[in-house]
N, C-alpha and C positions, 0 to 999 in steps of 0.2 A: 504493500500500500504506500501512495506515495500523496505525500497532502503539499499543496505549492502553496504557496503567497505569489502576488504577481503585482506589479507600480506600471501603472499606464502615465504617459502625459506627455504626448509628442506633439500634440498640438492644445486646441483650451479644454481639453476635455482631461479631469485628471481622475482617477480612479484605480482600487487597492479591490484586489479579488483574491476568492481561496477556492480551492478545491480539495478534493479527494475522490484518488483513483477516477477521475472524470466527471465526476460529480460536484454540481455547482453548489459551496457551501455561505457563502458571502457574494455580493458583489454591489460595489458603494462607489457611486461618481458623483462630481460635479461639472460645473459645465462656467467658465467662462464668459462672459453676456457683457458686448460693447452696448452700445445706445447707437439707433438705427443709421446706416450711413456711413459706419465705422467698422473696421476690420478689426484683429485681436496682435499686438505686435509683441513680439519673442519678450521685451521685458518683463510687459506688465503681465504678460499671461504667466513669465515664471515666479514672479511675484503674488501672483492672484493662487499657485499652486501652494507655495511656500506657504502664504498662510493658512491653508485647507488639508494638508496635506497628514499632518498629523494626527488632528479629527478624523478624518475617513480611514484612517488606520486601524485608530480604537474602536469606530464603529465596524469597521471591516473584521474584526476579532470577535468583538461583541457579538454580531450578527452568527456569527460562524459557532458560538463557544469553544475556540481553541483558545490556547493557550501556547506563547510563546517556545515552548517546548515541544511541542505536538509539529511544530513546522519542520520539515525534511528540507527544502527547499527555496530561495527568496530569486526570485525573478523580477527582472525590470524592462523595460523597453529599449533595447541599445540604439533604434533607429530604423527607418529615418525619420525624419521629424525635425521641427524649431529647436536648434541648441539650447538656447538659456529652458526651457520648458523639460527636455531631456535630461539635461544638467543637474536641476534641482530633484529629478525623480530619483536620478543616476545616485545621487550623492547621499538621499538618503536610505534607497534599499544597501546602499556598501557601508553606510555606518550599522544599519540595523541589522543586518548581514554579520557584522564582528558583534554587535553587542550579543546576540542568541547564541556567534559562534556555528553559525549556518553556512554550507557552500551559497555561493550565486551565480547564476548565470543570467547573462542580457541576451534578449531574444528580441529578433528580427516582427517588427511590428505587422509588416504585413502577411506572414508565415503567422504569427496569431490571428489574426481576422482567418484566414484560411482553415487551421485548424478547430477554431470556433466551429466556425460555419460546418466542420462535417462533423463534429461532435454530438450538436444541437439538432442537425436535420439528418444526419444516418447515410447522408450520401455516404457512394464509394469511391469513384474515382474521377470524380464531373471537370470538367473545363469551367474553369475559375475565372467571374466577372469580378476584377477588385476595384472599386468604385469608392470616393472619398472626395474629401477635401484639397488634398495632399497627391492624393495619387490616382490612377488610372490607367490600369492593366490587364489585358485577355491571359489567363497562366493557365498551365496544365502541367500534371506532375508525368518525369520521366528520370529512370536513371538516377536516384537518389538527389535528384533537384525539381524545383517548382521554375519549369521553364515558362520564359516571358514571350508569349508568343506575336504581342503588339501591345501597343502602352501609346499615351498622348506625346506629343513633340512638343509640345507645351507647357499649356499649363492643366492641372487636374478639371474634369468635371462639375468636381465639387466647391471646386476656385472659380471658375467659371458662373455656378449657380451662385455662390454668394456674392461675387460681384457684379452680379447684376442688382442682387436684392438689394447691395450699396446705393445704384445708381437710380434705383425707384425709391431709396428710401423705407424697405422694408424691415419691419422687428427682428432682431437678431434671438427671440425670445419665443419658442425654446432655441428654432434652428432659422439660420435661413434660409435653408432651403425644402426645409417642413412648409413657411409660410408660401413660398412659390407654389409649390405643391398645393395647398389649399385656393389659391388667386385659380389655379391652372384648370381646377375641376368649373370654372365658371367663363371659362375662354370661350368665345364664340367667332371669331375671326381669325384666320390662318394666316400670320405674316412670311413666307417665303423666304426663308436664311442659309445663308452661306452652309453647306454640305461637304463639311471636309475631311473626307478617307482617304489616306495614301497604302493602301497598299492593305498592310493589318494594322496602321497607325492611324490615331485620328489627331484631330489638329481642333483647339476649341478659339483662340486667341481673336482670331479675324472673324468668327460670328460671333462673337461680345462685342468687338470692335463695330460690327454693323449693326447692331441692335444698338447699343449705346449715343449711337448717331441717330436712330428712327426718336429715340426716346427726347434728343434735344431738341433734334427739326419741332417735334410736336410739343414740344413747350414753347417753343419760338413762332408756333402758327398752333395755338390750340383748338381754334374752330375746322381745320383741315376738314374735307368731305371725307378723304381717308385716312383717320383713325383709327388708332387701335387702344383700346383701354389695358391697364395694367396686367386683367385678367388676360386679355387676347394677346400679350408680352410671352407671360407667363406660358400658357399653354401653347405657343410657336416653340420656346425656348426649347421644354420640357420634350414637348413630341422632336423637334430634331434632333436637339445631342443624343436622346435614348434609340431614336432609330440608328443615329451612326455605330453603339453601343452592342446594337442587335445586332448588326450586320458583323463588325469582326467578332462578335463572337461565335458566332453560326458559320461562320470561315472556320473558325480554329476548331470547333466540333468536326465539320465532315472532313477535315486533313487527322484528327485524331481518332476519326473513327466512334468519338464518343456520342453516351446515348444522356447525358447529365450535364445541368447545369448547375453553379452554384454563385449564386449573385452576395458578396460581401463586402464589408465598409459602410462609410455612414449614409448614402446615398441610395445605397440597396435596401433602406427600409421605405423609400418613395413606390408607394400599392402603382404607380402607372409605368413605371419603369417595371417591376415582377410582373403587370399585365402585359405589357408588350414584350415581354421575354419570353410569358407561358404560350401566347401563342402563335411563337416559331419552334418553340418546344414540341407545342402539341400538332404544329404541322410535319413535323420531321420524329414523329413519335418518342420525342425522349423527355427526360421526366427537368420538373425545375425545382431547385429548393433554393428557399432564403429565409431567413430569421427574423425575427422583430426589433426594435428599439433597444432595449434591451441587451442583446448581445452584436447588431448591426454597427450601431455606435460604438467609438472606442472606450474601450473598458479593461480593467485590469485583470477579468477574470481571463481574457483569452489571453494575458499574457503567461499568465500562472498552468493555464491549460496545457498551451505553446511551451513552456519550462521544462511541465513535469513529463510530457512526452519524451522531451530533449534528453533530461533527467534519468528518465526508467530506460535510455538505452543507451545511456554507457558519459553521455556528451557529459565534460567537466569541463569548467574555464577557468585558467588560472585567473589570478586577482589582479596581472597587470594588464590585463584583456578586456575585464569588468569596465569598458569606459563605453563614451557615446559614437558613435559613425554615423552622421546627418544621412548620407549618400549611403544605406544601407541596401542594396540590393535584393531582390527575392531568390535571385538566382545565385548570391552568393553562397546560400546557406546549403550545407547536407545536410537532408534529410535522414537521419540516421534512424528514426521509427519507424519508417515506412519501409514492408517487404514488397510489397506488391508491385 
């Protein structure tokens, strides 16, 4: 039996999760919240951790009834992610790591959303949608790695959807891109945006670029005959990136052969994005899993998941290894759990 601790906080979301043997015992977040119009920047978010960070611990114990002895293993996020937000995580699983007298291992953030995700939904061996803030990549497992079979040239999805909520001025409360998400189910007008797939790669930068200019013109001429309200923004935005989304991934299925899909990260809890997934799923008979809120979002329990897999097969890291890598790849990691 192997019981983890796990420290999330690579971007504003910071969170302390336990498990045992696979089994979710704790899991405690909080969430970062600028005021609308405003992004979340590496200081104040490591600072907005720092002070929370000790609270969600004891609660994170609390919750669990362990006790500081009972932990086998302390995991934290090594990357990638915002430094100063990693840093402050880093710094304090490595003290709390000697105070217990616990090994530690830092684990590859996005290899935790991964492992979550088939934990929680029982997939076996799906073609991986990893969809976030941060990041934005088609993966599939081969050969004791999580190969990247297409990822954005830019910038993530989930940067994409939040800066637009900037530029409408949308609540950052709970998400921003929860609020799009709710604007989008009341769209009734299809604005026509830039569609850009190269290859297995998508590109989000130049349709926010052209959206972001629909949005001035029409403050600059508000009576326009052709308008589009924030909802009809919204739901253009929403149906194109996820179609671009669909397409490499339904590429990387039929070169794999695979019959699964598995949609992770914080974006993969948007119900219109797992609709338009489930059906090219159910056009090509294969099956789709995604998770909820809960374990979609970053959280500390997938890092402590991600650990204690790491853990029960053999992976040790020495203490001068224990640090953060912003530029942490999916594809750097071996997978040393997985036979299959």
């Amino acid at each position: 039996m192997v019981i983890s601790i796990g420290f999330e906080g690579s971007a504003n979301k910071i969170g302390v999760g336990i498990t045992r043997d696979g089994e979710v015992i704790s899991n405690v977040r909080r969430t970062y919240i600028t005021p609308p119009g405003e992004g979340f920047l590496p200081r104040e978010t490591a600072q907005h951790h720092r002070q929370v960070i000790l609270q969600i611990l004891r609660e994170a114990l609390e919750q669990s009834g362990m006790q500081p002895a009972d932990i086998d293993v302390v995991c934290f996020t090594k990357g990638p992610g915002m430094a100063p937000p990693l840093l402050t995580v880093a710094i304090v699983a490595r003290t709390i790591a000697q105070i217990w007298n616990k090994p530690l291992l830092g684990v590859n953030h996005c290899i935790g959303h991964i492992e979550m995700g088939r934990l929680i939904t029982k997939a076996n061996n799906p073609t991986v949608l990893y969809v976030s803030g941060g990041n934005t990549q088609v993966i599939a497992y081969s050969l004791k790695r999580y190969r990247i079979f297409g990822e954005t040239i830019d910038i993530a999805v989930g940067n994409c959807l939040d800066r637009f909520a900037r530029i409408i001025k949308l609540s950052n409360d709970p998400s921003p891109g929860y609020n799009i998400e709710q604007l989008a189910k009341n769209g009734k007008k299809f604005l026509t945006l830039p569609y850009s797939v190269k290859g297995m790669d998508v590109s989000f930068s130049g349709l926010l670029s052209y959206i972001e200019k629909v949005v001035k013109t029409q403050n600059a001429k508000p009576h326009s005959e052709s308008h589009y309200t924030n909802e009809d923004l919204c739901f253009s935005l929403q149906e194109t990136v996820f179609a671009m989304l669909v397409e490499i991934t339904e590429r990387a299925m039929a070169h794999c052969g695979s019959e699964e899909v598995l949609i992770v990260g914080g974006v993969g809890c948007n119900e219109r994005l797992q609709e338009m997934m489930g059906i090219m799923c159910e056009e090509r008979g294969a099956k789709l899993f995604a998770t909820d809120e809960r374990f979609c979002i970053d959280n500390g329990v997938m890092i402590a998941h991600a650990g204690a897999e790491m853990f029960r097969s053999g992976t040790r890291m020495p203490w001068n290894d224990a640090t953060i890598t912003q530029r942490y790849r999916t594809d750097e990691v071996e997978v040393t759990w997985r036979d299959d």
